[in-house]
N, CA, C and O atoms as a GROMACS GRO file, in nm:
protein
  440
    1UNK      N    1 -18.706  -3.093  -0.719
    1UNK     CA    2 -18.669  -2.960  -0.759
    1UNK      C    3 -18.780  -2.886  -0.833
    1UNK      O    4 -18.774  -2.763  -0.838
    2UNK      N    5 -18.882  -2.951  -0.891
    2UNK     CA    6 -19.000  -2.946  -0.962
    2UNK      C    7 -19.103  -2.922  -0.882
    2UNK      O    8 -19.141  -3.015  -0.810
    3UNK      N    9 -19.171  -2.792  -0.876
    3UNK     CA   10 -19.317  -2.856  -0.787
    3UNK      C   11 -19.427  -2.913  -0.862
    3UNK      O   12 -19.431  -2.887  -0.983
    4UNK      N   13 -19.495  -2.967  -0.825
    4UNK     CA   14 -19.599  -3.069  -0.824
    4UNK      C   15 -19.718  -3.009  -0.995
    4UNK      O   16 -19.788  -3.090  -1.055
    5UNK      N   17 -19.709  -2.879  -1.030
    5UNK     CA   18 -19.782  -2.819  -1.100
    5UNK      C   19 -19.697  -2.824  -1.224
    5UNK      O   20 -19.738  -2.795  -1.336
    6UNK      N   21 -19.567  -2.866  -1.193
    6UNK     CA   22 -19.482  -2.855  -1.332
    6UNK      C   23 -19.532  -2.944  -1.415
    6UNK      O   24 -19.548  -3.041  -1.341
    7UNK      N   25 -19.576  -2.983  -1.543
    7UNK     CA   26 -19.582  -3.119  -1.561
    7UNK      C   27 -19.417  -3.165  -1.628
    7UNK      O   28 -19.317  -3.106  -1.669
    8UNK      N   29 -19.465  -3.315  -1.608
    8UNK     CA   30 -19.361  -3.400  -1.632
    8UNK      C   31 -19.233  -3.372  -1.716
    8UNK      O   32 -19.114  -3.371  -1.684
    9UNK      N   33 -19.290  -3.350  -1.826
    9UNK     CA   34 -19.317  -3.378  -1.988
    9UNK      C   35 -19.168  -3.226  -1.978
    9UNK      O   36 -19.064  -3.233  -2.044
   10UNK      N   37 -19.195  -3.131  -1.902
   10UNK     CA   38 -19.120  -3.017  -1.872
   10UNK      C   39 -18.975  -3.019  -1.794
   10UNK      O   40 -18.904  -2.921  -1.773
   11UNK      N   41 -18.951  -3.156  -1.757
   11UNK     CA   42 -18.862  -3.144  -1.667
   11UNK      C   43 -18.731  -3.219  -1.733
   11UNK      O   44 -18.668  -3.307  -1.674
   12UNK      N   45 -18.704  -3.176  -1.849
   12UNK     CA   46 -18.566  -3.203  -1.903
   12UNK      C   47 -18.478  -3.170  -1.900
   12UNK      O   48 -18.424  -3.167  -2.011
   13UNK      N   49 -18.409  -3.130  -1.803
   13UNK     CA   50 -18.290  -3.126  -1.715
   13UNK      C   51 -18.193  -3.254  -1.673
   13UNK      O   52 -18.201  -3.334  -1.579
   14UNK      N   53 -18.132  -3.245  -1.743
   14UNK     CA   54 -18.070  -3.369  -1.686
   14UNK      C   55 -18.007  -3.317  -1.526
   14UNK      O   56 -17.981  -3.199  -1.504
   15UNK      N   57 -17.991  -3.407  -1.444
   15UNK     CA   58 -17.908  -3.376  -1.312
   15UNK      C   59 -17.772  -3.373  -1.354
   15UNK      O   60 -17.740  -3.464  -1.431
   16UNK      N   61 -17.676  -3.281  -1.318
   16UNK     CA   62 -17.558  -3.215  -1.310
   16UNK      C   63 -17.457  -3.342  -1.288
   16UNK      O   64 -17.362  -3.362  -1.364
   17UNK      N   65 -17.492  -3.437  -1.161
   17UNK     CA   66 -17.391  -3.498  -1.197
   17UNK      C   67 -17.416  -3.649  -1.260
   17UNK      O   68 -17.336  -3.739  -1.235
   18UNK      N   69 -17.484  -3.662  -1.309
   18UNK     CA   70 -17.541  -3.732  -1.407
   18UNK      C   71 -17.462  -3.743  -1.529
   18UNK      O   72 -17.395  -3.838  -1.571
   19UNK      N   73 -17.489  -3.586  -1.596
   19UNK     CA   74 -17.443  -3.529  -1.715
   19UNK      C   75 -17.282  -3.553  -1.687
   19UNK      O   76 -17.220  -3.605  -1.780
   20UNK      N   77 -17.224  -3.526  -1.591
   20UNK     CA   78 -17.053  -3.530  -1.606
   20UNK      C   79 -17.045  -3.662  -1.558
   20UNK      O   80 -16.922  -3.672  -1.550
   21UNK      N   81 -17.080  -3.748  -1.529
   21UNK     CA   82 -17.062  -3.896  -1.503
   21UNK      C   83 -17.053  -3.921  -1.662
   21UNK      O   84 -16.946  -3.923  -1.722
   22UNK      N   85 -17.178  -3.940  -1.723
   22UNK     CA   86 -17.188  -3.939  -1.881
   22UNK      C   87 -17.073  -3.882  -1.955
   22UNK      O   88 -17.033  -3.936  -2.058
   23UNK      N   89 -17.019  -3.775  -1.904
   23UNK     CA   90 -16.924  -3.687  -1.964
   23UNK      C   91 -16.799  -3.727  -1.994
   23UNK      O   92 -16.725  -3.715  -2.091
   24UNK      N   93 -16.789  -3.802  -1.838
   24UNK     CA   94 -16.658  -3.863  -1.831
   24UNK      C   95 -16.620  -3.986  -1.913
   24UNK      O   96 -16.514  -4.007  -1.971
   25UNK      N   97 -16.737  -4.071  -1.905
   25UNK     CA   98 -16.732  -4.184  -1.994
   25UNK      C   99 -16.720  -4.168  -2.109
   25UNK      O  100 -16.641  -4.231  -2.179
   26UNK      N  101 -16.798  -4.080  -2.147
   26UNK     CA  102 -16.725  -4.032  -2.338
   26UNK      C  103 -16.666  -3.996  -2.336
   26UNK      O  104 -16.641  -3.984  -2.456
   27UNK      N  105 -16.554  -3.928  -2.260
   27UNK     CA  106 -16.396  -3.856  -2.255
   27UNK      C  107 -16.284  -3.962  -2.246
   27UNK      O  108 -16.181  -3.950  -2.313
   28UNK      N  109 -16.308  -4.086  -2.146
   28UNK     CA  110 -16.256  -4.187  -2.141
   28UNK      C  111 -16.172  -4.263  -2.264
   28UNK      O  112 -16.055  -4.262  -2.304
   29UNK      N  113 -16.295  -4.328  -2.302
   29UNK     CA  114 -16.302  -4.401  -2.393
   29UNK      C  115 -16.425  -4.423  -2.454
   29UNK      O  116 -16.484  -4.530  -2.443
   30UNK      N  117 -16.468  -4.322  -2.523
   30UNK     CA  118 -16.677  -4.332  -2.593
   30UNK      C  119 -16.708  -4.470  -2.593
   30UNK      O  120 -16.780  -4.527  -2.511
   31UNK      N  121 -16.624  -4.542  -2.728
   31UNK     CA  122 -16.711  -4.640  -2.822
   31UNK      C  123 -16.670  -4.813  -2.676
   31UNK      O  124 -16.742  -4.913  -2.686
   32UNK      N  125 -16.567  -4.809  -2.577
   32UNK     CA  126 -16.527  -4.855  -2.497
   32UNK      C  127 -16.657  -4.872  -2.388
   32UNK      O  128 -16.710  -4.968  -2.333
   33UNK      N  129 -16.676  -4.735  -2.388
   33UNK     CA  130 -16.783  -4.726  -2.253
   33UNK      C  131 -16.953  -4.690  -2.357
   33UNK      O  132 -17.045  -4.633  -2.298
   34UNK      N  133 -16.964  -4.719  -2.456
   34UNK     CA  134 -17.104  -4.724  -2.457
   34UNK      C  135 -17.213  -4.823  -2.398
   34UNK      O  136 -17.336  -4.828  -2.395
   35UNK      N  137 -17.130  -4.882  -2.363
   35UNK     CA  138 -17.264  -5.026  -2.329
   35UNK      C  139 -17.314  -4.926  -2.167
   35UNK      O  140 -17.424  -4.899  -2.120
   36UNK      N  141 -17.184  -4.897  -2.124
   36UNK     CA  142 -17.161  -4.843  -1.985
   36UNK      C  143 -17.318  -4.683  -1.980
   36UNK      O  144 -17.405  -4.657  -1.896
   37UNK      N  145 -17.277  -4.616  -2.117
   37UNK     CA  146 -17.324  -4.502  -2.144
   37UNK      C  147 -17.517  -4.496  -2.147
   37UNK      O  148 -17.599  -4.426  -2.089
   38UNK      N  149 -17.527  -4.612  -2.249
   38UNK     CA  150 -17.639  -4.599  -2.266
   38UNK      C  151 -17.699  -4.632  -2.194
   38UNK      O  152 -17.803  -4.566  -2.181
   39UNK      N  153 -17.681  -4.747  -2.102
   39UNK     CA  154 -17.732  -4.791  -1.964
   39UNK      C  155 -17.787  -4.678  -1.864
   39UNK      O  156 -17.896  -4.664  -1.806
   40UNK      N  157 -17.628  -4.576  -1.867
   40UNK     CA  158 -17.677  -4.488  -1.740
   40UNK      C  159 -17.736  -4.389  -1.840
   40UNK      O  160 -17.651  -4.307  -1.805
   41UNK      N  161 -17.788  -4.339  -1.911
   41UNK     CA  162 -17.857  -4.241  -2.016
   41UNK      C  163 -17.998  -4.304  -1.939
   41UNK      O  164 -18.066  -4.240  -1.859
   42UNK      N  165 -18.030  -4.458  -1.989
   42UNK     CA  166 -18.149  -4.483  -1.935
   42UNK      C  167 -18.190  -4.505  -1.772
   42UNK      O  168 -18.310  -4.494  -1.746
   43UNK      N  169 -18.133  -4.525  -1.703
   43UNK     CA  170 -18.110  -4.531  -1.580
   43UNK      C  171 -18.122  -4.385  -1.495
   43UNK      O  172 -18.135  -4.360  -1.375
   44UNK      N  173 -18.113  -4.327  -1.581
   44UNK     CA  174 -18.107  -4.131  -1.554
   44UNK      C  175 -18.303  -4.089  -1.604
   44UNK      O  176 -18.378  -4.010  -1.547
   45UNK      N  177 -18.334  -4.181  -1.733
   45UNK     CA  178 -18.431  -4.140  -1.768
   45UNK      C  179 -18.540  -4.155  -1.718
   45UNK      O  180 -18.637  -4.080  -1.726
   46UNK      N  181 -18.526  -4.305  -1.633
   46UNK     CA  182 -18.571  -4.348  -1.581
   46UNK      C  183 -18.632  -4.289  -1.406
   46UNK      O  184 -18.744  -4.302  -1.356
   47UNK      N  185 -18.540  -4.241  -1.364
   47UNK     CA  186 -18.535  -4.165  -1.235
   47UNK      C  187 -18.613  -3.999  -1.309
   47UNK      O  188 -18.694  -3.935  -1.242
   48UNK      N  189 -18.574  -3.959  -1.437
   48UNK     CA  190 -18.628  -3.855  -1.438
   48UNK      C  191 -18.769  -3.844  -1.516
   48UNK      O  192 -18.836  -3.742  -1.531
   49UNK      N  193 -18.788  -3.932  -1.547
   49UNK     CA  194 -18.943  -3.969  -1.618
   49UNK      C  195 -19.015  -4.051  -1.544
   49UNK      O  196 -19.082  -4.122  -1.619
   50UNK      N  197 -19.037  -4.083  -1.400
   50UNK     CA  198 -19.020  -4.186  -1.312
   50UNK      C  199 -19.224  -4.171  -1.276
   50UNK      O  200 -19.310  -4.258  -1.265
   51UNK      N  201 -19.229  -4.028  -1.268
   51UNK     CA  202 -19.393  -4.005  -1.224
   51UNK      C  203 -19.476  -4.001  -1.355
   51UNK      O  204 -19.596  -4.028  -1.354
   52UNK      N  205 -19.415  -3.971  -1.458
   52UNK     CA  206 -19.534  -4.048  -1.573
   52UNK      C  207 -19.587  -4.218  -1.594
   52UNK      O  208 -19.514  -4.317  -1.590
   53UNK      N  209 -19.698  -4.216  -1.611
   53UNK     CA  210 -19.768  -4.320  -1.610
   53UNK      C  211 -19.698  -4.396  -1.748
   53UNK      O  212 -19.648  -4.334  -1.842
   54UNK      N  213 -19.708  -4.547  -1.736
   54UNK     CA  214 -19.611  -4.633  -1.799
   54UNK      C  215 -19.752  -4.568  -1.969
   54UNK      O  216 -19.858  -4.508  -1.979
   55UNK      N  217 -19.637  -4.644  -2.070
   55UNK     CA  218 -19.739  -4.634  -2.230
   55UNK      C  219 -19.634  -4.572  -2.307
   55UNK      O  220 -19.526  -4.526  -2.271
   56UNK      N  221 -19.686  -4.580  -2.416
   56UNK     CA  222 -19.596  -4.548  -2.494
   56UNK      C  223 -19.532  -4.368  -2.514
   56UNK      O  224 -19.447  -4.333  -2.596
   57UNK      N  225 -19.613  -4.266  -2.398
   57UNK     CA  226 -19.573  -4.129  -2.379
   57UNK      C  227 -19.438  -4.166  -2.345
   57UNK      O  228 -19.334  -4.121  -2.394
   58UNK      N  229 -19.453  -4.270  -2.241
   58UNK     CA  230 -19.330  -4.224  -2.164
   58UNK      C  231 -19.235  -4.322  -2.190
   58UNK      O  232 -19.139  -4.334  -2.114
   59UNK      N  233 -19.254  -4.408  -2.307
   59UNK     CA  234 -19.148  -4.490  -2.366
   59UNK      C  235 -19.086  -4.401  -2.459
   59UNK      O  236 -18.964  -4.393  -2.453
   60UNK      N  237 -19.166  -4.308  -2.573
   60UNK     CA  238 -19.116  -4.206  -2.645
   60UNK      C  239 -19.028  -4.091  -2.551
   60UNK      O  240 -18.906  -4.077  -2.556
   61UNK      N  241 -19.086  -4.040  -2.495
   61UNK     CA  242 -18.955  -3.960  -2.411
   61UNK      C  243 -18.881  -3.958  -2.351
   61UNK      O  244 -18.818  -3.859  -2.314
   62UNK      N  245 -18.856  -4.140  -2.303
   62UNK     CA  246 -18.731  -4.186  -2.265
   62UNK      C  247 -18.642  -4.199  -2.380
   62UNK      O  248 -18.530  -4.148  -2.377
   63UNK      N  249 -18.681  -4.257  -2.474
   63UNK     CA  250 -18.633  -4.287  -2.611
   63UNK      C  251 -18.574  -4.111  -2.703
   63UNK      O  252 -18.475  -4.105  -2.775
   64UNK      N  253 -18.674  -3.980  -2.670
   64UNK     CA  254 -18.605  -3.907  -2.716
   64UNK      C  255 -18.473  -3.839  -2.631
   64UNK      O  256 -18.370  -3.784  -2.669
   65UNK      N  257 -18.518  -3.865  -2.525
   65UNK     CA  258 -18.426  -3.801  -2.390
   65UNK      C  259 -18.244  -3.909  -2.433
   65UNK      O  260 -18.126  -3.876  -2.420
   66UNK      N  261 -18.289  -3.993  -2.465
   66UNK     CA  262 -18.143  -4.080  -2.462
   66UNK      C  263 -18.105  -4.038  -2.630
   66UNK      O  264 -17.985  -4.012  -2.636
   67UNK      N  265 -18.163  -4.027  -2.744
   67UNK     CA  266 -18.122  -3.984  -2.850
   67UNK      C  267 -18.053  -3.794  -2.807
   67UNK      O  268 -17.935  -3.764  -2.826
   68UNK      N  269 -18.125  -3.727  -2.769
   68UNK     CA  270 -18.057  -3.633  -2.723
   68UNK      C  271 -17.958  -3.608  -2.605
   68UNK      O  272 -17.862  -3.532  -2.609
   69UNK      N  273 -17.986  -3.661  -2.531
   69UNK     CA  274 -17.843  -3.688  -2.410
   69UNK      C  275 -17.723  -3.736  -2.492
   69UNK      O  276 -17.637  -3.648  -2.502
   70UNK      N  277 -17.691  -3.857  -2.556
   70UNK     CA  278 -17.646  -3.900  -2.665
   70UNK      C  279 -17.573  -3.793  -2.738
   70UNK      O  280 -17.467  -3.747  -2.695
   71UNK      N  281 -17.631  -3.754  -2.851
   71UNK     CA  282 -17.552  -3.639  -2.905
   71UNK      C  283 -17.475  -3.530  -2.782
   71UNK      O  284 -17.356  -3.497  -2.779
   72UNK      N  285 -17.555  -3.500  -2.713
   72UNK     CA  286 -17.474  -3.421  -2.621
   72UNK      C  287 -17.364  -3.405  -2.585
   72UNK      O  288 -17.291  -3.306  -2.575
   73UNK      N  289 -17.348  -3.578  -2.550
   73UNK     CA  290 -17.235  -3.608  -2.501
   73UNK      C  291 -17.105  -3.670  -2.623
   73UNK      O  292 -16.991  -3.694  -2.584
   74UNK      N  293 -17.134  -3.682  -2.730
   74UNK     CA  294 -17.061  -3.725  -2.841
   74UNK      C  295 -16.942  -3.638  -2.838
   74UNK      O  296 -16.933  -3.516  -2.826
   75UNK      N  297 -16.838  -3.745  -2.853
   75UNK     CA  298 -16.705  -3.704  -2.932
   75UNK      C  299 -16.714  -3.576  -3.015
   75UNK      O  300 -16.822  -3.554  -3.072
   76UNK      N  301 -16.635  -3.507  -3.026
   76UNK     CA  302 -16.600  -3.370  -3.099
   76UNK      C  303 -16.581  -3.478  -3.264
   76UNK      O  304 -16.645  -3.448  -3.365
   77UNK      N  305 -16.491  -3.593  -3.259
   77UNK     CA  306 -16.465  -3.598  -3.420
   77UNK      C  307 -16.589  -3.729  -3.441
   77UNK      O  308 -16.578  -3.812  -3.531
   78UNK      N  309 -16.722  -3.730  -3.327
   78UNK     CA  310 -16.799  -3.819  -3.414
   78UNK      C  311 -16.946  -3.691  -3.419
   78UNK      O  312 -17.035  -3.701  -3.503
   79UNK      N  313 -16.944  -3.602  -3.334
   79UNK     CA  314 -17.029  -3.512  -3.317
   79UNK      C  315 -17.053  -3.456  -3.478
   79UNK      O  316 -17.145  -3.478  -3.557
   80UNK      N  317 -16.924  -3.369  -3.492
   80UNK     CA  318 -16.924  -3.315  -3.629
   80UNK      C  319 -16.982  -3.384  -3.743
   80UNK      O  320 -17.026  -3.330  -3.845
   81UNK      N  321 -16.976  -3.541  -3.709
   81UNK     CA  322 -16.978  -3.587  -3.826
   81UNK      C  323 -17.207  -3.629  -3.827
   81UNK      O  324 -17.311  -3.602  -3.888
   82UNK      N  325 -17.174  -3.677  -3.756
   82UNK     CA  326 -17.350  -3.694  -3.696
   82UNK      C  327 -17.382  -3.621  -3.706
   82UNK      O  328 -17.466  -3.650  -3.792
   83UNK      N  329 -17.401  -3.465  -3.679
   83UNK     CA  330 -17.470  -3.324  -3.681
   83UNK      C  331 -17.474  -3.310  -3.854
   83UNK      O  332 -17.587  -3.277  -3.891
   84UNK      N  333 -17.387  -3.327  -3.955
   84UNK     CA  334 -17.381  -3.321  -4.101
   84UNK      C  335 -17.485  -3.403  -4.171
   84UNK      O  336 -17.564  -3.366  -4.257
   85UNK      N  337 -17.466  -3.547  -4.108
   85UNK     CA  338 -17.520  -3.630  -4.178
   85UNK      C  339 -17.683  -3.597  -4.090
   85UNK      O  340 -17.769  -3.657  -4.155
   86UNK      N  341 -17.721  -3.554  -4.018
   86UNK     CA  342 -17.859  -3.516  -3.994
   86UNK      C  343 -17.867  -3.346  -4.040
   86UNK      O  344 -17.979  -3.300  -4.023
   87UNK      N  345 -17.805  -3.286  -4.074
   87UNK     CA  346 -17.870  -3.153  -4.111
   87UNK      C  347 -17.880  -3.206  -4.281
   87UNK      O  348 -17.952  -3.140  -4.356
   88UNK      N  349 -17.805  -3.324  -4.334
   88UNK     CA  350 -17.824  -3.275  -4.506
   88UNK      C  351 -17.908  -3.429  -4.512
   88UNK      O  352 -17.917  -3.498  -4.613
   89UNK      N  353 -17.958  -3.459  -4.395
   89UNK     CA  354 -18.071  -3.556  -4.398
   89UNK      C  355 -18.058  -3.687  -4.426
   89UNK      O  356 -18.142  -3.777  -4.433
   90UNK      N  357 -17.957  -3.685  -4.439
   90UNK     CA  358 -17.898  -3.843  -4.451
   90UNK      C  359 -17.937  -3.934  -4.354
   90UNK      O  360 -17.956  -4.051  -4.389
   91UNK      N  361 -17.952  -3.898  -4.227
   91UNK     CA  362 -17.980  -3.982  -4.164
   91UNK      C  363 -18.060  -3.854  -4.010
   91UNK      O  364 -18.042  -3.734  -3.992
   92UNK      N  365 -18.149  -3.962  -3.928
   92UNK     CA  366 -18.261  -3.857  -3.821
   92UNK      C  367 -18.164  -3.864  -3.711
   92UNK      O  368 -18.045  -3.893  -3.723
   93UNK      N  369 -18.241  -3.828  -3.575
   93UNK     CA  370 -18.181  -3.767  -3.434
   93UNK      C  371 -18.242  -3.902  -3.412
   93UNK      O  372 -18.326  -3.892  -3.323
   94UNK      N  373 -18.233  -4.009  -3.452
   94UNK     CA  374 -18.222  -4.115  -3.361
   94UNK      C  375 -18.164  -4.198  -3.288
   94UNK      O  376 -18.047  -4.207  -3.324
   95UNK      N  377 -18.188  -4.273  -3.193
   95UNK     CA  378 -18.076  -4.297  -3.134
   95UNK      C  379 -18.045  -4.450  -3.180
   95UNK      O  380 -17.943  -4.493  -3.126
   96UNK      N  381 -18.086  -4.510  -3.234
   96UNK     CA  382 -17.986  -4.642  -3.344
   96UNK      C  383 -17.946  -4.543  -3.449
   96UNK      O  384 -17.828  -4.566  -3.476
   97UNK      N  385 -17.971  -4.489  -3.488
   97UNK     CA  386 -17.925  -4.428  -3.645
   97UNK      C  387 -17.810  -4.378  -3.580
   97UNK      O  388 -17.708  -4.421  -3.634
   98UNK      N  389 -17.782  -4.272  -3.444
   98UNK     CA  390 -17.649  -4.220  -3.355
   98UNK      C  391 -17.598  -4.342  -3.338
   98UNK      O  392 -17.498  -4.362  -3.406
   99UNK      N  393 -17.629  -4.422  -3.278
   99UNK     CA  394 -17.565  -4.578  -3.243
   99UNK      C  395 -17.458  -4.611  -3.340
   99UNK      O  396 -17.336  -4.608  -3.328
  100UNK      N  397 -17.553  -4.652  -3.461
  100UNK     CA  398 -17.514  -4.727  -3.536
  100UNK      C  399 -17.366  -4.645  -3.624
  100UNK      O  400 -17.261  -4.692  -3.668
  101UNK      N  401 -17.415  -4.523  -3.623
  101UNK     CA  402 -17.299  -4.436  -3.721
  101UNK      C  403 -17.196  -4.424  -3.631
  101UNK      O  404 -17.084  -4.422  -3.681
  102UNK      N  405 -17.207  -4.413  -3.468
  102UNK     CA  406 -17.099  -4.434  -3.419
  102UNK      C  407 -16.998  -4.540  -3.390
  102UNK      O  408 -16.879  -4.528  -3.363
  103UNK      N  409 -17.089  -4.670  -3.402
  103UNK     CA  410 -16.984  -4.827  -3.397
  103UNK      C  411 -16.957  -4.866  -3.535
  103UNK      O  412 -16.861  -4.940  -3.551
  104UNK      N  413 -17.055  -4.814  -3.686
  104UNK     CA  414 -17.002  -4.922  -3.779
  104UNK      C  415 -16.940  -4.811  -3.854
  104UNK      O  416 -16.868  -4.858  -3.943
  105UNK      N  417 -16.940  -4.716  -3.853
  105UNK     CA  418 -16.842  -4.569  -3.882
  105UNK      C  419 -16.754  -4.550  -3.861
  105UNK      O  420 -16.728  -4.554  -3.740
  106UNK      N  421 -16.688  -4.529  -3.915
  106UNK     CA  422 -16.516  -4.443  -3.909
  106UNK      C  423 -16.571  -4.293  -3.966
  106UNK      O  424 -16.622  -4.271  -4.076
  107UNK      N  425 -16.548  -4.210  -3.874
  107UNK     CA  426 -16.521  -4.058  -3.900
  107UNK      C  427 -16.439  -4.016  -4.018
  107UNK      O  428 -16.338  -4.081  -4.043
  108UNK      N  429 -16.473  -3.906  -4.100
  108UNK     CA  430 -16.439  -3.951  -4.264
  108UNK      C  431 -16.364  -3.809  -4.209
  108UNK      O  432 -16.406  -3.735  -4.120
  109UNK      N  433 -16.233  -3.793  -4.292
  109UNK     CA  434 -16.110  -3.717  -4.329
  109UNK      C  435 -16.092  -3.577  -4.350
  109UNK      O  436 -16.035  -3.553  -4.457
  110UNK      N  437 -16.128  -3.462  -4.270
  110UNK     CA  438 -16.185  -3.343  -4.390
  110UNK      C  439 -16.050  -3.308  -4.409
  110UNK      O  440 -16.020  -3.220  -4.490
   0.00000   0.00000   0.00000
């Protein structure tokens, strides 16, 4: 869908049905289907980061592409809570730090 002059690095789009495959699995059952999730997050990144040369460029932008796909796709009552705890800095847009607040977390009460 890219021609050849685009570079790589530009083509963060996830594919459409990619994104609602992903979609569905966090609608499902999130914390059920993460093993399921993160797999195809990378499996997606993989196909879409596929013409960069291997190194650590393109280990980092697989790695940011799945921290942001990730949030994307988050629960409404774990979203809210992740978006807080990274705007008042408690914790970064990473994706163990997302991981982790989503399996050893319980979503707190407002």
């Amino acid at each position: 869908p890219y021609p050849p002059s685009v570079p790589c690095l530009l083509r963060l789009d996830i594919p459409p049905a990619a994104l609602a495959n992903l979609e569905d699995l966090a609608t499902k059952d999130f914390k059920g289907n993460l093993g399921k999730i993160i797999h195809d997050i990378y499996q997606t990144a993989h196909v879409m980061f596929g013409d960069m040369p291997q190194g650590d460029h393109k280990k980092r932008a697989k790695y940011r592409f799945a921290s942001k796909t990730l949030m994307r796709i988050l629960p409404s009552s774990l979203k809210g809570e992740v978006e807080g705890l990274i705007e008042s800095e408690k914790m970064t847009l990473d994706l163990y730090e997302i991981l982790g607040q989503c399996t050893w977390n319980t979503p707190t009460q407002a």
